[in-house]
DODRENKOL-83549 format. One record per residue (C-alpha): residue number from 1; z, x, y. Coordinates in steps of 0.02 Angstrom, whole numbers. Each point is the difference from the previous one (the first is absolute). Layout:
[NUM,[Z,X,Y]]
...
// end
This chain:
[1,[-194,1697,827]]
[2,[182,7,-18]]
[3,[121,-126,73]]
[4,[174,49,48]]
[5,[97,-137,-49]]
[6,[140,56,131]]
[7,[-126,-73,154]]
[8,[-65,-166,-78]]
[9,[96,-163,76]]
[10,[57,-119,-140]]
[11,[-91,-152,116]]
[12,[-171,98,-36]]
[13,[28,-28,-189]]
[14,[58,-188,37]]
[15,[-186,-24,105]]
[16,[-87,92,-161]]
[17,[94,-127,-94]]
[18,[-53,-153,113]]
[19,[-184,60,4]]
[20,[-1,-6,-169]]
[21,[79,-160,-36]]
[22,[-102,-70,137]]
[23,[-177,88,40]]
[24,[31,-52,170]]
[25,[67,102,158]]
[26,[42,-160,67]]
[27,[93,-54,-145]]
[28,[102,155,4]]
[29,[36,4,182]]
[30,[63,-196,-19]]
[31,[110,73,-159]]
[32,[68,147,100]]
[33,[23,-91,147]]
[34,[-114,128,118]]
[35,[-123,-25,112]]
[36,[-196,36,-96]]
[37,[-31,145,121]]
[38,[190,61,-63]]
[39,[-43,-35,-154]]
[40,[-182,100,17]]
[41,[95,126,57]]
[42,[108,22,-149]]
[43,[-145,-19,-102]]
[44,[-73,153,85]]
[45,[157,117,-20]]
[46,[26,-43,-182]]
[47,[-198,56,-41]]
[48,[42,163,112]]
[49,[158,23,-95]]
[50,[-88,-33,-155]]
[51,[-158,76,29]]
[52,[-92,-149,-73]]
[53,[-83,-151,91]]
[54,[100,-108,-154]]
[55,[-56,-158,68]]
[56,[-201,-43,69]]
[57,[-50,-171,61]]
[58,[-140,-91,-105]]
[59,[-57,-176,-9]]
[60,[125,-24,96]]
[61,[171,57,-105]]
[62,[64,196,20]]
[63,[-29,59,-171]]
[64,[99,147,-78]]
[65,[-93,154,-25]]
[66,[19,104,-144]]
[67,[145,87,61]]
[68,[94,-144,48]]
[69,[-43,-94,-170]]
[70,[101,175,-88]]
[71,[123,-46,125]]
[72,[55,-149,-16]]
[73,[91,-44,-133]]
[74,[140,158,48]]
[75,[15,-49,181]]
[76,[34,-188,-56]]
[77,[110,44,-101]]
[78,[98,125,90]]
[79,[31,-142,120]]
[80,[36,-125,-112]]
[81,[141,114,-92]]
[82,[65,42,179]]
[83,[6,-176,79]]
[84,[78,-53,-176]]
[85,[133,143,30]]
[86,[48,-48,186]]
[87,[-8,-181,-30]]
[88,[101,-115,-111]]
[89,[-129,-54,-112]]
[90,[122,-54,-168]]
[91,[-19,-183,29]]
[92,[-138,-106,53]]
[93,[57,-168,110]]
[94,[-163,-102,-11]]
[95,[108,-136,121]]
[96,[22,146,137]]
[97,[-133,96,-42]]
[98,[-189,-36,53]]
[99,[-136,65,-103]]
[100,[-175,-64,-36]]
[101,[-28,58,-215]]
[102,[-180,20,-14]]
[103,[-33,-50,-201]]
[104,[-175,14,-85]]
[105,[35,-149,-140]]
[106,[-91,-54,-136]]
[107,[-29,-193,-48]]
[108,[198,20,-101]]
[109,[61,30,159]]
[110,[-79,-122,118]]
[111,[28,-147,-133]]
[112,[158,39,-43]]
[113,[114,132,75]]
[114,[-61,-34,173]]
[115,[90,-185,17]]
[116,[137,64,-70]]
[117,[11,140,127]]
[118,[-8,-111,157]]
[119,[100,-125,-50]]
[120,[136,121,-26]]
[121,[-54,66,164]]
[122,[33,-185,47]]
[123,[149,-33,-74]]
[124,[83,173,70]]
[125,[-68,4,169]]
[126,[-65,162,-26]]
[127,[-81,90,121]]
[128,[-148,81,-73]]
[129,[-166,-56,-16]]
[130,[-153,58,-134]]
[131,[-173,25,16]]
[132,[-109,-27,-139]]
[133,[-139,111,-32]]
[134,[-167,60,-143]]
[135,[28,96,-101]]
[136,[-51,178,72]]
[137,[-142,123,-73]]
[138,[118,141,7]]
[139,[152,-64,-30]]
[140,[110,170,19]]
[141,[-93,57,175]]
[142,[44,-202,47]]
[143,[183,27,-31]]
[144,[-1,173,70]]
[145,[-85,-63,174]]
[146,[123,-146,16]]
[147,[-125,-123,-20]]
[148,[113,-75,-147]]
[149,[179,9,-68]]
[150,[-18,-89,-156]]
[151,[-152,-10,-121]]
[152,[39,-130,-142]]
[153,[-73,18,-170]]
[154,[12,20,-163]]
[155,[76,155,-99]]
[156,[-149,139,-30]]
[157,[-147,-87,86]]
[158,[-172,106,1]]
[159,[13,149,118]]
[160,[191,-6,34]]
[161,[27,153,125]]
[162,[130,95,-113]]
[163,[110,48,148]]
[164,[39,-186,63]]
[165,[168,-69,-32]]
[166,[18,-155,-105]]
[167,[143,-98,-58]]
[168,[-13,-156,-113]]
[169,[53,-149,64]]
[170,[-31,-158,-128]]
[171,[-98,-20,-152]]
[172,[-142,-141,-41]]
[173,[-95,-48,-156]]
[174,[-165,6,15]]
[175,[-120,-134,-83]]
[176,[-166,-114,16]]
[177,[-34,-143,91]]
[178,[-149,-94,-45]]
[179,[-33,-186,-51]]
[180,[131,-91,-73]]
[181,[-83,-52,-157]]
[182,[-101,170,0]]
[183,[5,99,-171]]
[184,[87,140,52]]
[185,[166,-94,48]]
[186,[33,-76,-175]]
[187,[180,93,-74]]
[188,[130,83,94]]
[189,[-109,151,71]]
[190,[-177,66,36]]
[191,[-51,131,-121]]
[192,[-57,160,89]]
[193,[-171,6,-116]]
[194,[-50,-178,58]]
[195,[58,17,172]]
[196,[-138,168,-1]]
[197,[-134,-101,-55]]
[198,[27,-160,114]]
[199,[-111,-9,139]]
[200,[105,23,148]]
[201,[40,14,193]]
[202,[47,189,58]]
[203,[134,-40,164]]
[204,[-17,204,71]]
[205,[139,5,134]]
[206,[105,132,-22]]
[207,[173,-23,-102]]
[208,[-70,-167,-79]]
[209,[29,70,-186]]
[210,[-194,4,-19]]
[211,[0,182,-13]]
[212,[142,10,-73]]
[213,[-71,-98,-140]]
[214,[-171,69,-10]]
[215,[106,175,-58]]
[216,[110,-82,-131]]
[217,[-183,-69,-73]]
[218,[-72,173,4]]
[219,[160,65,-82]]
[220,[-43,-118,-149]]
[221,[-192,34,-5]]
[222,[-26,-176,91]]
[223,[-104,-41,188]]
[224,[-8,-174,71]]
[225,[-148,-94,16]]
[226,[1,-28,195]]
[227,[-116,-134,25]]
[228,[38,8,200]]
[229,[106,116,126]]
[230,[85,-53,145]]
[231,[129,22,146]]
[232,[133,-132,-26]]
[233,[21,-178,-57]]
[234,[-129,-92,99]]
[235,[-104,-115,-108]]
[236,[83,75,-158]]
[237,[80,-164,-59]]
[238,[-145,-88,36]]
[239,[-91,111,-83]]
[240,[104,-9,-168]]
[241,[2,-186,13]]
[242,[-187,-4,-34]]
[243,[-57,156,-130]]
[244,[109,66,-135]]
[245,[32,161,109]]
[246,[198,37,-4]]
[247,[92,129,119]]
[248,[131,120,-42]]
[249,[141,-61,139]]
[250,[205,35,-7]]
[251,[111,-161,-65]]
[252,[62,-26,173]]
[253,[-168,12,102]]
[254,[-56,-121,-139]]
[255,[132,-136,49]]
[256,[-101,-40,143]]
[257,[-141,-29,-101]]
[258,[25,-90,-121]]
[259,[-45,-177,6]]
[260,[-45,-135,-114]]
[261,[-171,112,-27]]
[262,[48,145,-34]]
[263,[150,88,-80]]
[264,[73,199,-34]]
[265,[60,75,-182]]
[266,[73,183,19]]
[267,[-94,127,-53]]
[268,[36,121,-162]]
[269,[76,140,53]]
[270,[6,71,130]]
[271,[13,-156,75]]
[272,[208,10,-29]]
[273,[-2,167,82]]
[274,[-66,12,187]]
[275,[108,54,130]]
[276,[-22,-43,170]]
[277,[20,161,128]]
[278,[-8,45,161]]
[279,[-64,153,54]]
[280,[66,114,154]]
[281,[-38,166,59]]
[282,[135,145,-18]]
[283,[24,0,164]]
[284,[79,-158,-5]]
[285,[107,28,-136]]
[286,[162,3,89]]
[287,[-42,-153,123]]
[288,[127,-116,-4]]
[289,[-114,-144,46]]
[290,[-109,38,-142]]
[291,[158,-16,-122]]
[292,[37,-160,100]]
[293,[-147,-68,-56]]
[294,[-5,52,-183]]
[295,[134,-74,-24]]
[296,[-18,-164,81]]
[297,[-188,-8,-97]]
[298,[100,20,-139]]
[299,[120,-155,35]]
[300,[-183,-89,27]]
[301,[-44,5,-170]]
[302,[196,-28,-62]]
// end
């Protein structure tokens, strides 16, 4: 069917943007500020208009059909280029400005960025607040949906959607932490070839360097001998305290580990060469909140 652009109302593309940031008419009528039946009714002249139901309730969200899925990403950002144009969107003011910055982070970030953050926040009265989130399945259809603004990571982890933007924003050795009188820590580093064959705890949340390293093994015709898998910290230290297991962690993450048990020693190279990222989609590129915020994770690492 074809759709002469002349007769479709800008606000219909703004509630095809809501619905999809949302999955909720009544989320898109409070964003719009209409009434639901208003807002039904918009719904219905933008599927006449576009000759495609685009959204269908199920389980309780309105899902995008196929249609709207091809959609998408043009209509958002044909908005996002025009409210940039009529707006003055040069400078971000996070003191007069209120935004929530949804983040997916990463055990770097929670341990160590994340104080820094708020007490600058603190400090500068600012007037933003940040949610915390998992890291998502699909990272790019995450950022695309507005579910996220930020993912952190680290440079080139496994499946990196090739169309995000990324921009480097500190660098971290990598290293071991393990006993403190365990075998692996005597010298100034860990060699890569003993670090393989050591018996060790996998951490598997996204942007924690584990993939990261796993590749630079492969690369030398090396795997790791992952003893056990799991989510995050947990019983990790406790864990290390009592085998001869070791985990691959970054030097600052480590800091708040080490104890009179157990200790960290940088790893051979790569460990001098990861570089903390964060991840955004294209559509964001121009936000001046999201430079904001590079640059003050930046400061957090200064």
């Amino acid at each position: 069917m074809h759709t002469n652009l002349h007769n479709l109302d800008l606000n219909l593309l703004r509630l095809f943007a809501c619905l999809w940031k949302t999955q909720s008419v009544t989320k898109s009528a409070d964003l719009m500020h209409l009434s639901q039946p208003a807002t039904s009714h918009a719904l219905r002249r933008l599927r006449e208009q576009l000759g495609d139901p685009l959204f269908s309730s199920q389980d309780g969200k309105m899902l995008p059909s196929a249609r709207a899925q091809q959609l998408a990403e043009a209509i958002l950002s044909a908005l996002k280029l025009l409210d940039e144009a009529v707006g003055d969107s040069s400078r971000f003011d996070p003191c007069k400005h209120e935004r929530v910055f949804r983040i997916a982070s990463n055990p770097h970030f929670e341990l160590v960025v994340l104080p820094q953050l708020i007490r600058l926040s603190r400090e500068n009265a600012w007037n933003v607040s940040f949610e915390m989130k998992l890291q998502p399945d699909n990272p790019r259809e995450a950022l695309l949906a507005g579910q996220l603004d930020l993912i952190t990571g680290i440079a080139n982890w496994p499946g990196e959607p090739l169309d995000l933007r990324r921009s480097f924003w500190g660098h971290e050795r990598f290293g071991v932490l393990a006993k403190r009188d365990h075998p692996l820590l005597r010298g100034n580093y860990v060699e890569l070839e003993a670090f393989a064959r050591q018996p060790q705890v996998r951490i598997t949340m996204l942007g924690d360097g584990q993939g990261y390293i796993d590749s630079y093994l492969a690369s030398q015709g090396l795997s790791r001998d992952v003893a056990l898998t799991v989510n995050g910290f947990g019983a990790t230290t406790r864990i290390l305290e009592e085998s001869d297991w070791v985990v691959a962690v970054s030097e600052r993450v480590a800091a708040h580990y080490v104890t009179d048990e157990l200790s960290w020693l940088p790893l051979e190279q790569p460990g001098h060469q990861i570089h903390l990222t964060a991840y955004w989609h294209p559509l964001q590129g121009v936000d001046a909140g999201i430079r904001w915020l590079l640059d003050e994770l930046s400061t957090c690492l200064k």
